[in-house]
C-alpha positions as CSV (number, residue, x, y, z in Angstrom):
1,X,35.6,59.3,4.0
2,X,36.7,56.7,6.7
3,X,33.3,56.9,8.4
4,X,32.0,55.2,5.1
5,X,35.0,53.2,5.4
6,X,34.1,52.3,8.5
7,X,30.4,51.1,7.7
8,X,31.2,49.4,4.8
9,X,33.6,46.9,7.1
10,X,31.2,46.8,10.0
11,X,28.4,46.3,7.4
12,X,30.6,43.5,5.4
13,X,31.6,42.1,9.1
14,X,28.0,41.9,9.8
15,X,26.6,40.1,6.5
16,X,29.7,37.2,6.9
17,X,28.3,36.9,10.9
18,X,24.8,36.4,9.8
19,X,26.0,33.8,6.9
20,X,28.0,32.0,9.3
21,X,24.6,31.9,12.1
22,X,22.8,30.6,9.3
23,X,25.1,27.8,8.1
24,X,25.6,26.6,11.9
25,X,21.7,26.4,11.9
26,X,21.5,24.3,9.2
27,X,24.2,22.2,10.1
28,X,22.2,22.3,13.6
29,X,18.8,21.1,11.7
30,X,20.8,18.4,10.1
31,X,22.5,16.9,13.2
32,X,19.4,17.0,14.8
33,X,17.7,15.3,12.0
34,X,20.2,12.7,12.2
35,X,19.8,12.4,15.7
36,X,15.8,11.8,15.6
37,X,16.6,9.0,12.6
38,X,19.0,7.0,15.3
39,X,16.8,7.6,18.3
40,X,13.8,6.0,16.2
41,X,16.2,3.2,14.5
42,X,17.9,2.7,18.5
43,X,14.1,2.7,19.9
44,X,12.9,0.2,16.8
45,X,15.8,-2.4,17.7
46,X,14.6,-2.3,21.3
47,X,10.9,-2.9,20.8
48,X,11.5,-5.6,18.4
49,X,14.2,-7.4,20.6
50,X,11.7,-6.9,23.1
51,X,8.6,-8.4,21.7
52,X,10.8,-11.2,20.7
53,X,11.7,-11.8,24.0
54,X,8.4,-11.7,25.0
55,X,7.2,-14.4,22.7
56,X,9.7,-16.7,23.3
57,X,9.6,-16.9,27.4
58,X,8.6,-19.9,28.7
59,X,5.5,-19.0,30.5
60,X,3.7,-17.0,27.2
61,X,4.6,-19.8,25.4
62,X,3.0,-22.4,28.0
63,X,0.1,-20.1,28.8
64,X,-0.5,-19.9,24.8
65,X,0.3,-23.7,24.4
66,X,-2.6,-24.0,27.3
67,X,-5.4,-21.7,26.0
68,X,-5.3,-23.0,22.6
69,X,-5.5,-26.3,24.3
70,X,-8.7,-25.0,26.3
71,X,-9.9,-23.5,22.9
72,X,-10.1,-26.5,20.9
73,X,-11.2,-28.7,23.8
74,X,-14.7,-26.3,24.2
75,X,-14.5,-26.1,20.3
76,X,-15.1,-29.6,19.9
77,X,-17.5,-29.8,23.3
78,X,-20.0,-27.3,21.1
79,X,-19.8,-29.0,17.8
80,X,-20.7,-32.1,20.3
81,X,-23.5,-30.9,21.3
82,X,-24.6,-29.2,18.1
83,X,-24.5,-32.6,16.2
C-alpha cells in the first residue's frame, strides 16, 4: 500500500514539474518575442536617424545641389542641339 502511495506522489510531483517547464517555456517564447519586437523597433530608429543624417550633411547636399546642376546644364545643351 505505500509503494502506490509512493508513485502516486512521485507521479503527481512529476506532472506539476513538467507543467511548471512548460509555463517557463512559454513565458521564455514570449520574452523572447518581445525582445525581437524591440531589437527591430531599436534597429528601425537607428537606420532612419541615420539616413536622415545622411541626407542632411553638407557635402550630400552640395554634391546633390551640384549634379542636378550638371544635369540640367547637359539637359538643356541636348535640347540645343536637337532644335
Amino acid at each position: 500500500m505505500r509503494l502506490y502511495l509512493a508513485v502516486a506522489v512521485l507521479m503527481l510531483a512529476f506532472v506539476a514539474c513538467t507543467e511548471a517547464q512548460e509555463d517557463s517555456m512559454g513565458q521564455r517564447l514570449t520574452k523572447f518575442g518581445e525582445q525581437v519586437t524591440e531589437l527591430g523597433r531599436n534597429l528601425g530608429e537607428k537606420v532612419k536617424g541615420a539616413v536622415e543624417k545622411v541626407q542632411t550633411n553638407e557635402f550630400v547636399v552640395s554634391s546633390r545641389d551640384r549634379i542636378r546642376e550638371w544635369y540640367n546644364t547637359m539637359r538643356t545643351n541636348i535640347e540645343d542641339l536637337i532644335n
